[in-house]
C-alpha positions as CSV (number, residue, x, y, z in Angstrom):
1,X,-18.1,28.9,56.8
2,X,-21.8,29.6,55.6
3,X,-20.4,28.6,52.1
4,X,-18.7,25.3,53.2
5,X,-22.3,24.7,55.0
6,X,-24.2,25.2,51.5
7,X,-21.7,23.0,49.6
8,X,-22.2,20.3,52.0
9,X,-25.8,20.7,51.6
10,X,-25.6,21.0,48.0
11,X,-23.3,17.5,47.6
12,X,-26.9,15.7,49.3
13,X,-28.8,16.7,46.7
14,X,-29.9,14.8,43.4
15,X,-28.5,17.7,41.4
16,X,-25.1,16.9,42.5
17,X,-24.8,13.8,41.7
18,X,-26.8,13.5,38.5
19,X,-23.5,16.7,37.2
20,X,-21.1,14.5,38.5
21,X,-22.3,11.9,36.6
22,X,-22.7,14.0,33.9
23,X,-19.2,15.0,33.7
24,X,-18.2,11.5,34.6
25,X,-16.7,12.2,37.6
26,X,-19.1,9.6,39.7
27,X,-20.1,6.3,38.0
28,X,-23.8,6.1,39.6
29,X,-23.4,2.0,39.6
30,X,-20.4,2.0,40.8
31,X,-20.2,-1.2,43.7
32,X,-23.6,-2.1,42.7
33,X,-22.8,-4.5,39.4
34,X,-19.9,-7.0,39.5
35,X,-17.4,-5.4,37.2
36,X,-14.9,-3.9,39.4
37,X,-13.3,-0.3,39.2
38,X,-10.8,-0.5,36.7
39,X,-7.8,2.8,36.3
40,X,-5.4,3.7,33.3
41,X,-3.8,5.9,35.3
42,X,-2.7,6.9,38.9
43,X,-3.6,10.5,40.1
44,X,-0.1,12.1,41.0
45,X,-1.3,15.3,42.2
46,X,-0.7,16.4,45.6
47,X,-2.7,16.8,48.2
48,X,-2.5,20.7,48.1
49,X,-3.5,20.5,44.1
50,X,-6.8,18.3,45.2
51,X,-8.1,20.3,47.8
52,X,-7.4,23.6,45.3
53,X,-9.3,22.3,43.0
54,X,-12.3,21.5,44.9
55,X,-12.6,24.9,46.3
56,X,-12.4,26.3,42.8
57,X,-15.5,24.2,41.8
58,X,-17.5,24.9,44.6
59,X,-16.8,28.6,44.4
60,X,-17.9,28.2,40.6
61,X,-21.1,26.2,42.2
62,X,-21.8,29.0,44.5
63,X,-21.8,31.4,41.9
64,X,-23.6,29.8,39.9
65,X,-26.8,29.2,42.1
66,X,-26.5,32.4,43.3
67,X,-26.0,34.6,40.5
68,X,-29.1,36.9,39.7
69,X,-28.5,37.5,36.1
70,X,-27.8,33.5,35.2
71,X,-31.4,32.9,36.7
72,X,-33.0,35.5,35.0
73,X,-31.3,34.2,31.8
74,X,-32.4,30.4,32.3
75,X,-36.3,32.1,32.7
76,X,-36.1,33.8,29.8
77,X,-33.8,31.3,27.8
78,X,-36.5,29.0,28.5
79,X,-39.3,31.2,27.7
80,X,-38.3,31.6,24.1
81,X,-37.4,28.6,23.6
82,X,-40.9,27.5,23.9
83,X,-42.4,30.1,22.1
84,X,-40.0,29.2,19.5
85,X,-41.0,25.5,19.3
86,X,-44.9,26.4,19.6
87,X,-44.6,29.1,16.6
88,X,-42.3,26.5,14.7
89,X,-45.3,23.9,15.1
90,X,-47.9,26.4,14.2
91,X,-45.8,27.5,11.1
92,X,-45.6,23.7,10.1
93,X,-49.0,22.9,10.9
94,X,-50.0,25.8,8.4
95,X,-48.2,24.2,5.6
96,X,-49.4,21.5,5.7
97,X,-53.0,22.6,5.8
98,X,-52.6,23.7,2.1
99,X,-51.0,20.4,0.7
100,X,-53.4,19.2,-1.7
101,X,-55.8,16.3,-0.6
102,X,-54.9,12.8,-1.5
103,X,-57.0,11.5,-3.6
104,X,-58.1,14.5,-5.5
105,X,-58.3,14.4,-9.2
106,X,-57.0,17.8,-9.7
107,X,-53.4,16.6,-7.9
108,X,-50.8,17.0,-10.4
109,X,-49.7,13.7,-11.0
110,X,-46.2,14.4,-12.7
111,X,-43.3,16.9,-11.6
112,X,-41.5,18.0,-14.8
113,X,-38.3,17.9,-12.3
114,X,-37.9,14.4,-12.5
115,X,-39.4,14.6,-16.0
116,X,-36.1,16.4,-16.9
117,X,-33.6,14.8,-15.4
118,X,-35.1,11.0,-16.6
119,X,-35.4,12.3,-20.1
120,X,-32.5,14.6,-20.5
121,X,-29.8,13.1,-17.6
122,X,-27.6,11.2,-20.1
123,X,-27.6,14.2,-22.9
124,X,-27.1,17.1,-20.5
125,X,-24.6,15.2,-17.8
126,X,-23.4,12.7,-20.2
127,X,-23.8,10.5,-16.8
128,X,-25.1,7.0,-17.4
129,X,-26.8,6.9,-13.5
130,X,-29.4,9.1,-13.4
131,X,-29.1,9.7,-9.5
132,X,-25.4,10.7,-9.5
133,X,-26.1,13.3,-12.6
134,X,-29.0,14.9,-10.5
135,X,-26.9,15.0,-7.3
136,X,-23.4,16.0,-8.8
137,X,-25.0,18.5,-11.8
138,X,-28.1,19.1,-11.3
139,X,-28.4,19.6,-7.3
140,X,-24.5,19.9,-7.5
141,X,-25.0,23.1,-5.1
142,X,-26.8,21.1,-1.7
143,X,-24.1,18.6,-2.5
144,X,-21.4,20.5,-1.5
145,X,-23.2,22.0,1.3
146,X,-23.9,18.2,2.5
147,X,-19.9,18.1,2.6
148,X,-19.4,21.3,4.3
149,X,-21.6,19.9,6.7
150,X,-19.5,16.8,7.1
151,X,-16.1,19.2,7.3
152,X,-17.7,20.9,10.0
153,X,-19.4,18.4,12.3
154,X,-16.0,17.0,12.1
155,X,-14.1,20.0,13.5
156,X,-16.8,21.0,15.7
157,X,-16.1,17.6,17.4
158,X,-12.4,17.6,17.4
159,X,-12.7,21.1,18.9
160,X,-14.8,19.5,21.7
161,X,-12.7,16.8,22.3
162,X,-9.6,18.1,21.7
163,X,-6.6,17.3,24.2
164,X,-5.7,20.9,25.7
165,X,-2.4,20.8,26.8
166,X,-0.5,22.9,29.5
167,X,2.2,25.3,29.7
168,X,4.9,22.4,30.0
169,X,3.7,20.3,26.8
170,X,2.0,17.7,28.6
171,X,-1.8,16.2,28.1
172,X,-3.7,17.1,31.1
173,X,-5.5,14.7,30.5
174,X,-4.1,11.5,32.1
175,X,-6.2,8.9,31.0
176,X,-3.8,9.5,27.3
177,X,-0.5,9.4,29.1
178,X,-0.3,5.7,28.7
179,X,-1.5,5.4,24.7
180,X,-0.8,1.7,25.0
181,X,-4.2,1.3,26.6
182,X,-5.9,2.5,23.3
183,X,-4.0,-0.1,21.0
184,X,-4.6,-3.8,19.9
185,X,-3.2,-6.3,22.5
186,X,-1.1,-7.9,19.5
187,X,-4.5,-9.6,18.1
188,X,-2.7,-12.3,15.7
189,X,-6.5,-13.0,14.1
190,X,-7.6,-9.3,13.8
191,X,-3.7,-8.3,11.8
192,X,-3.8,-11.1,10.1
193,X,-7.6,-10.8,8.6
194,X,-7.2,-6.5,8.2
195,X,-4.1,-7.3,6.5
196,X,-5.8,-9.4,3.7
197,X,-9.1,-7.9,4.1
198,X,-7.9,-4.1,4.0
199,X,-6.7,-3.6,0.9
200,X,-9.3,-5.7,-0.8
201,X,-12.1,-3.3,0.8
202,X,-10.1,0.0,-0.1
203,X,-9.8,-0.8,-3.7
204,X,-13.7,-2.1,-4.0
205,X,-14.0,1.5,-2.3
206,X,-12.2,3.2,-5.1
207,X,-14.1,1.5,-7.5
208,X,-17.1,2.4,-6.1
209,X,-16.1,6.1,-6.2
210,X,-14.8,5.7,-10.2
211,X,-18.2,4.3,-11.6
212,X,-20.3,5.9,-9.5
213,X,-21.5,8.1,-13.1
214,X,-22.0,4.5,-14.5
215,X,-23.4,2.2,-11.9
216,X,-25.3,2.8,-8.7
217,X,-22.5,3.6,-6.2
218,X,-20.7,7.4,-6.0
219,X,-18.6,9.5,-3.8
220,X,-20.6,8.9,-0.4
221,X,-20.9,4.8,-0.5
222,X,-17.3,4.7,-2.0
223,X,-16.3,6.4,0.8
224,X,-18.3,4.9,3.8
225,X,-16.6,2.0,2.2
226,X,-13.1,3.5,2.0
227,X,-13.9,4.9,6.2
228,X,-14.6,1.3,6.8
229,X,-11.1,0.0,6.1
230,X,-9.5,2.3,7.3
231,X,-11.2,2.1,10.8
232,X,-10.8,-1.5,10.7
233,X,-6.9,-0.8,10.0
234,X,-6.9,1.4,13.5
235,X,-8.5,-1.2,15.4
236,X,-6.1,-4.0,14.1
237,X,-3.1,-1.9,14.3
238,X,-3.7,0.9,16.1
239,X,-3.1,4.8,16.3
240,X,0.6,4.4,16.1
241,X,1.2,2.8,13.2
242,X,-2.4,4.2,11.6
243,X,-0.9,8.2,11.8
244,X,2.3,6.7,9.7
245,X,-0.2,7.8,6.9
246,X,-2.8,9.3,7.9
247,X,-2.9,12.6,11.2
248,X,-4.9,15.1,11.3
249,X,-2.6,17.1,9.4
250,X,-3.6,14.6,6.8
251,X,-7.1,15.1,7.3
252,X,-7.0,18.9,7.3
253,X,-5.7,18.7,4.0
254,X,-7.6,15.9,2.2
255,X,-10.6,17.8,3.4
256,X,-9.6,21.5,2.4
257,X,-8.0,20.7,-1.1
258,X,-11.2,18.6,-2.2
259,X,-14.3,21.3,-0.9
260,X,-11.7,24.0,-2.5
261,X,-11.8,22.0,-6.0
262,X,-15.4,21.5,-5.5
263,X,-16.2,24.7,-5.0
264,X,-14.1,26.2,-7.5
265,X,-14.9,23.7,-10.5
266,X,-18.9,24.1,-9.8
267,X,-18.9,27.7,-9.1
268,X,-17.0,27.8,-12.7
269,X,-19.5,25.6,-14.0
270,X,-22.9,27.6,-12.2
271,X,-21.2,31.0,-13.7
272,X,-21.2,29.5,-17.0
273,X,-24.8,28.2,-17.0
274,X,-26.7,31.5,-15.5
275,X,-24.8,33.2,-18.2
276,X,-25.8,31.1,-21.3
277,X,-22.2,30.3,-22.3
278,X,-20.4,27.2,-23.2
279,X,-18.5,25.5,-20.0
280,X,-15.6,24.3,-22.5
281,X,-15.6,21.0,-20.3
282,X,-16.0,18.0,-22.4
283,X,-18.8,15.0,-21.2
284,X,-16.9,12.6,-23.5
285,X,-18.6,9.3,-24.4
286,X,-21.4,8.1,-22.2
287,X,-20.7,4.4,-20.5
288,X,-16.8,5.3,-21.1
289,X,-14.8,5.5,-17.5
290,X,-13.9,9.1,-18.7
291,X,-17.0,10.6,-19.4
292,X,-19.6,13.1,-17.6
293,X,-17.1,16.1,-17.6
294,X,-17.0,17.2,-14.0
295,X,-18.9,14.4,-12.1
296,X,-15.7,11.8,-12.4
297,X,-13.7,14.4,-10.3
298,X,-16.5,15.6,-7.9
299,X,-17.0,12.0,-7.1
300,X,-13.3,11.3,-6.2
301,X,-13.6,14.7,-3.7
302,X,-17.1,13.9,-2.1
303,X,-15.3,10.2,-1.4
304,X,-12.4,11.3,0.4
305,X,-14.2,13.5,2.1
306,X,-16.6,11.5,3.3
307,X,-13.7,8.5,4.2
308,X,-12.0,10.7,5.6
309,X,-14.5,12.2,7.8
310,X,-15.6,9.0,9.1
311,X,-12.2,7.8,10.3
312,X,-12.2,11.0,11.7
313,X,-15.5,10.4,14.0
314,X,-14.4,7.4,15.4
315,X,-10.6,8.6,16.1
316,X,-12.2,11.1,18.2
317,X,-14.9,9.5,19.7
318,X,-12.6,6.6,20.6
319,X,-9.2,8.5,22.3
320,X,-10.3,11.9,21.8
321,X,-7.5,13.4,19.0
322,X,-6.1,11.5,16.2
C-alpha cells in the first residue's frame, strides 16, 4: 500500500506529467485549443492487460527514484559532464589565443593548399571544377567519412524507430495497423503534378550527379535533388506503391555496394600515391563527360547515397519504417 501511496503522490507532480508528455502519452493542451482528439486506432486490450501494465511502470518508477546507485550515477554523470564542457572551453579558448592578430603584416597572406589545387586541379584530377577535384581527390578521404556519417545517422534512426514486433508477427504498435492513414487521400492534383514533375526532377538529378567534374553540381546536390523526387513520389502515391521499387532492402543495398566501391577504389588509389607508383587509371580528356578517372564513379556513389538517405529520413520520421 505505501507504494500505491507514493505513485499517487508522484502522478501530482510536474515530473509526471512533463515524462508523459515526453513519451507522448499525455498531450499537455489537450481540451484547451479547439482541435479535438482525434484516434487511428481503438485500444483492444483488456482490462486485465491495462491495469498490468501500469503496475509494471510504476514498479519501474519506484525503482527508479529509489535506487541508490542510479542517483549516485546522475551526481557524478553530471559532474563530468561539466568538467568536460569547462576543459573543452578552456582548451578552445587556448587556441584561439595563438591565432595570429588580424591585421598584422607578418600574417601569411597565401595558403599553398589552395595554391595547389587552383593551379594544378585540372592536370592532377583532370576535373574541369575545381571544388569537386579537391573534395573527390584531394580530400577524397573526409568525403567518404561524410558518407559513412550519412549511412549511419540513417541506421541509428531506423534502429530507434524501428517497429518491434511480437511473438505472433504483429506491430505492437497500433497506430500502423491501419497503413491507410499514412497514404494520399487519392489527391487527383498532387498524382497528376508528381507524375509529370517526377521524372523531370530525377533526370535533372542525374545530370547533376554526371557533370558534377565539369560544372558546379556533384554527388551531394544531385542527390538532394534525386531525395526530392522521390519524397515527393511517397507523398503523392504513398508507401505502397513507393516500396514497389524502393524498401529498405533496397536501401541497405544501394548504400553498402556504393561506400564498398568507394572505399575500395580510393583505398586503391591512396595506396598507389603514398607509394610513388602509377594508379593505371586514365583522367581522359578534360571537359569530356568521361574524363577525371575516378571522380565520374565516386560522384554517382556519393549521389545515391545521399538520395537515398534522404528518402530514408523522412520514411522514418514520417511512419516510423519504410
Amino acid at each position: 500500500m505505501s507504494r500505491l501511496k507514493e505513485w499517487d503522490s508522484y502522478k501530482k507532480t510536474r515530473a509526471y506529467r512533463f515524462f508523459r508528455w515526453y513519451r507522448g502519452e499525455k498531450d499537455p493542451f489537450l481540451g484547451e485549443v479547439e482541435i479535438k482528439e482525434g484516434k487511428l486506432y481503438k485500444d483492444t486490450r483488456s482490462e486485465e492487460e491495462i491495469q498490468k501494465e501500469k503496475e509494471e511502470l510504476m514498479n519501474k518508477v519506484y525503482d527508479i527514484d529509489h535506487n541508490k546507485e542510479i542517483k549516485f550515477f546522475k551526481l557524478v554523470y553530471g559532474i563530468i559532464s561539466a568538467v568536460f564542457c569547462l576543459a573543452l572551453t578552456f582548451v578552445l579558448l587556448l587556441m584561439v589565443s595563438y591565432s595570429p592578430k588580424t591585421g598584422n603584416p607578418g600574417n601569411p597572406n597565401e595558403n599553398e593548399v589552395p595554391a595547389r589545387y587552383i593551379e594544378n586541379g585540372l592536370q592532377e584530377t583532370g576535373a574541369v571544377n575545381i571544388v569537386t577535384g579537391m573534395i573527390l581527390d584531394y580530400r577524397a578521404f573526409d568525403t567518404l567519412g561524410e558518407s559513412h556519417v550519412l549511412f549511419i545517422a540513417t541506421i541509428t534512426v531506423f534502429i530507434l524507430l524501428r517497429i518491434d514486433k511480437d511473438e505472433k508477427g504483429k506491430e505492437k504498435d497500433r497506430e500502423e495497423a491501419n497503413d491507410r492513414n499514412y497514404e494520399p487521400k487519392n489527391d487527383a492534383i498532387l498524382q497528376i503534378i508528381a507524375v509529370i514533375i517526377v521524372p523531370l526532377i530525377i533526370i535533372f538529378g542525374i545530370y547533376v550527379i554526371l557533370n558534377g567534374h565539369l560544372s558546379p553540381g556533384g554527388g551531394f546536390s544531385g542527390g538532394a535533388i534525386i531525395g526530392a523526387g522521390l519524397i515527393l513520389y511517397l507523398n503523392a502515391f504513398g508507401f505502397a506503391k513507393t516500396e514497389r521499387f524502393f524498401t529498405e532492402k533496397t536501401y541497405k543495398i544501394i548504400c553498402f555496394c556504393s561506400l564498398s566501391f568507394y572505399c575500395l577504389a580510393k583505398s586503391y588509389s591512396f595506396f598507389m600515391g603514398a607509394n610513388h607508383l602509377e594508379s593505371g587509371i586514365p583522367l581522359g580528356t578534360p571537359g569530356a563527360i568521361l574524363s577525371s578517372g575516378l571522380i565520374l564513379p565516386l560522384n554517382i556513389c556519393v549521389g545515391l547515397v545521399v538520395a537515398c538517405t534522404m528518402y530514408a529520413f523522412y520514411a522514418l520520421f514520417r511512419k516510423g519504417g519504410f
